[in-house]
C-alpha positions as CSV (number, residue, x, y, z in Angstrom):
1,X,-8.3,-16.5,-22.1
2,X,-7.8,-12.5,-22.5
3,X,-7.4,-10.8,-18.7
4,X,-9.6,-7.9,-19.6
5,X,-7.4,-4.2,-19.8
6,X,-7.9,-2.3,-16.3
7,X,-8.7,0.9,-17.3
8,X,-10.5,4.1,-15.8
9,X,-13.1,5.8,-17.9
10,X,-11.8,9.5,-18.9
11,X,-14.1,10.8,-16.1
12,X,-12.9,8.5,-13.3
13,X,-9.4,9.3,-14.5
14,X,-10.1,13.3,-14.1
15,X,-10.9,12.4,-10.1
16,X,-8.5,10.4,-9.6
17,X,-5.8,12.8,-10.9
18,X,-7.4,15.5,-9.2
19,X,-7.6,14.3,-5.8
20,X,-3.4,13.0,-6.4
21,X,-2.7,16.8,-7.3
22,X,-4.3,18.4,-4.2
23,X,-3.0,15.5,-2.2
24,X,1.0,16.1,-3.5
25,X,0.3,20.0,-3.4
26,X,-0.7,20.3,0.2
27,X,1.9,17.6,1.4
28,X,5.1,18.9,-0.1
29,X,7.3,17.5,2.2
30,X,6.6,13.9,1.1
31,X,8.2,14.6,-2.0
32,X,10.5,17.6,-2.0
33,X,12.3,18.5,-4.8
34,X,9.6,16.9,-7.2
35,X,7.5,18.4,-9.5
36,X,4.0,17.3,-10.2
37,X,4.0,18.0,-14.0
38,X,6.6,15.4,-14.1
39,X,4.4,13.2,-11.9
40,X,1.5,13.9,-14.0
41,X,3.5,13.6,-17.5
42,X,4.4,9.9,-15.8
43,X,1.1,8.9,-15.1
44,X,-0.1,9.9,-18.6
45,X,2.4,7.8,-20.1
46,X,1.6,4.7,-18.1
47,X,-2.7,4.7,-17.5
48,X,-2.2,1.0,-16.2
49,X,-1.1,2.5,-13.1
50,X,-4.1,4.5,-12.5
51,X,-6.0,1.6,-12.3
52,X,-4.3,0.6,-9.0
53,X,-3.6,4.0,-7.7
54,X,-7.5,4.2,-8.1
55,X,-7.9,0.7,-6.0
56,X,-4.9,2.2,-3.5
57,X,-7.6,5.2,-2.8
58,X,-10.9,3.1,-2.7
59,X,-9.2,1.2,0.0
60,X,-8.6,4.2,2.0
61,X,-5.0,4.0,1.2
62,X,-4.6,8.0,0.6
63,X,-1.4,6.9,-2.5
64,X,0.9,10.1,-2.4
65,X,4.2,10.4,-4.1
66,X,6.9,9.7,-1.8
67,X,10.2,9.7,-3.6
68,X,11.8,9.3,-7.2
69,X,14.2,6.3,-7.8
70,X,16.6,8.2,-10.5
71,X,18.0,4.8,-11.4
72,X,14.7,3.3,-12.8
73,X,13.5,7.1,-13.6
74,X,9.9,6.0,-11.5
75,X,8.1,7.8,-8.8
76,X,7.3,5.7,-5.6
77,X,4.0,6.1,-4.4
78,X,2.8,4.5,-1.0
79,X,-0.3,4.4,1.2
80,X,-0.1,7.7,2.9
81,X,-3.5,7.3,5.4
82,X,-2.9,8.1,8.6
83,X,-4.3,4.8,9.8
84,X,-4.0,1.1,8.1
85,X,-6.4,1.6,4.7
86,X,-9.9,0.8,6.1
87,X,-10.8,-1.2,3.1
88,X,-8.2,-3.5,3.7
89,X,-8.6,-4.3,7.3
90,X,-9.1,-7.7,8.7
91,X,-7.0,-9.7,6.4
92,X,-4.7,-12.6,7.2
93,X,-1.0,-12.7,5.4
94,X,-1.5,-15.0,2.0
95,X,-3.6,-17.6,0.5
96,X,-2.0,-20.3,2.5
97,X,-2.6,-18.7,5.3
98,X,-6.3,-17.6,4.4
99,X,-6.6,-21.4,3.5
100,X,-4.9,-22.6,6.4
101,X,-8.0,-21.4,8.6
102,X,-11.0,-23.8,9.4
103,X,-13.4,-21.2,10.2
104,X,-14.0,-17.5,10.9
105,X,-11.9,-17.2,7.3
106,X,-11.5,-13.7,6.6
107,X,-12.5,-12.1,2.9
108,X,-9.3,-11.9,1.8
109,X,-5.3,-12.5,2.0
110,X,-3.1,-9.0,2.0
111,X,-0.7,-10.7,-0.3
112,X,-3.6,-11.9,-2.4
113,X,-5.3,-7.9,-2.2
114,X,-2.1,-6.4,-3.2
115,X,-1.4,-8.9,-5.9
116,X,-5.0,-7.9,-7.5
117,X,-4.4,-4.1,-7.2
118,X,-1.2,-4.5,-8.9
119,X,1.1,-3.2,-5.9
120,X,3.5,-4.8,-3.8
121,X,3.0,-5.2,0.1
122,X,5.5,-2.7,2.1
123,X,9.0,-3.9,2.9
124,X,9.9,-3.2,6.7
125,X,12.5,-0.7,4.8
126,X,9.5,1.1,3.3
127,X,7.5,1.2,6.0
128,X,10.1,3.0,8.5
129,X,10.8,5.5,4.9
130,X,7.4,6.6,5.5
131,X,7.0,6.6,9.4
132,X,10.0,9.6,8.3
133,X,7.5,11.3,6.6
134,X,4.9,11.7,9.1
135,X,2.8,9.5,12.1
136,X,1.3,6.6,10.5
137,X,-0.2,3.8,12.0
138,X,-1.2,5.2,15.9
139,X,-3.9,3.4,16.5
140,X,-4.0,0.4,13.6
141,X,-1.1,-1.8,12.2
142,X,0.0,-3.3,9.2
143,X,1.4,-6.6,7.4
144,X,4.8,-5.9,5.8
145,X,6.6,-8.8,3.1
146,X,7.8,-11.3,5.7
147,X,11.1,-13.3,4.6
148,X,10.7,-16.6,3.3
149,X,12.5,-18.3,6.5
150,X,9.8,-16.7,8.7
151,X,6.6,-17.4,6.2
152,X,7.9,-21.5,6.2
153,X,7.6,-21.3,10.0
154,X,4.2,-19.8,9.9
155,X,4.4,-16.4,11.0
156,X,4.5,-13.3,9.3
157,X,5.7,-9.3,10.4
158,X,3.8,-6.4,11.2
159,X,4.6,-2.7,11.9
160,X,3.1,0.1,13.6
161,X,4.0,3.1,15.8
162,X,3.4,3.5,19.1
163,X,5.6,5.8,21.8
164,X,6.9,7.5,19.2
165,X,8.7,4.6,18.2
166,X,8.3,2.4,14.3
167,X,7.7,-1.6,16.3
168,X,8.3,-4.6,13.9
169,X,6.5,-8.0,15.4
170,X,5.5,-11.1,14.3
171,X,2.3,-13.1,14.4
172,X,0.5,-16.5,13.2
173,X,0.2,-15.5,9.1
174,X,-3.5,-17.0,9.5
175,X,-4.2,-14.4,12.0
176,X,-5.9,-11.2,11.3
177,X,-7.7,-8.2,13.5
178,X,-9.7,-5.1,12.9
179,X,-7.2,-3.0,13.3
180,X,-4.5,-4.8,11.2
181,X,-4.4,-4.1,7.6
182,X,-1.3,-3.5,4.6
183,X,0.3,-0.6,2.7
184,X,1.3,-0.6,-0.4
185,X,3.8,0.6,-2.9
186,X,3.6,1.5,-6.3
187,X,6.3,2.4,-8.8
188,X,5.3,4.7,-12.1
């Protein structure tokens, strides 16, 4: 069975890459040093990637370029809202997790959501990279990839700010809240 081709139509494509321009023009310190023609020469070359850059801003997820890996010659985009993405609130960790519950299930899994946008859940690495760039996460938190060791024992991490301060915690992978969402990554 053919997985039908994610792609924007030429209108929805215009939008999207507007509202990225404005977004990397009026936050210049995210990426300094970069260039958005080179950004936008990038995306052009790879219109798969809109496709999730279009889910990452649905979501609420505000995607802004946030640094250049030279070694793989890709820009790094992440989830630059100030809060937890809205549209991806109130998920538990995985599917096992999500399956794990015998009632009050949640929607979805933030594994399984970033899996189906085609981006990968924030590292703790990542997340405290972009706590440097700004304040994110005041009021909300979100998952980050929990390590194996941890996931087998049934818990999974979280990060937010609070006091200034970038926390890392752990919870029940099952669990999920209002105010807890994910980030996301994306590499073009």
């Amino acid at each position: 069975m053919n997985t039908p081709k994610k792609e924007l139509s030429s209108a929805q494509r215009e939008e999207l890459l507007s509202v990225l321009k404005t977004r990397f023009e009026k936050n210049k310190n995210r990426h300094q040093g970069l260039e958005w023609a080179s950004v936008l020469a990038k995306l052009e070359a790879n219109p798969e990637k809109l496709w999730a850059l279009d889910d990452m801003e649905t979501t609420g997820g505000e995607p802004d370029v946030v640094g250049y890996d030279a070694r793989t010659n890709e820009y790094i985009f992440m989830d630059c809202s100030p809060e937890s993405p809205k549209g991806r609130r109130s998920v538990c960790y995985d599917h096992e997790a999500l399956e794990s519950r015998k009632e009050y299930k949640p929607q979805n899994s933030a594994v399984e959501m970033a899996a189906d946008m085609g981006i990968a859940l924030l590292t703790e690495e990542q997340y405290r990279q972009l706590q440097q760039l700004g304040n994110f996460d005041l009021k909300t938190s979100s998952w980050v990839q929990t390590p194996v060791e941890i996931r087998k024992r049934g818990g999974a991490l979280f990060c937010d700010r609070r006091y200034d301060t970038v926390f890392l915690y752990h919870n029940g992978a099952e669990s999920y809240y209002a105010a807890r969402g994910f980030r996301g990554a994306l590499r073009v």
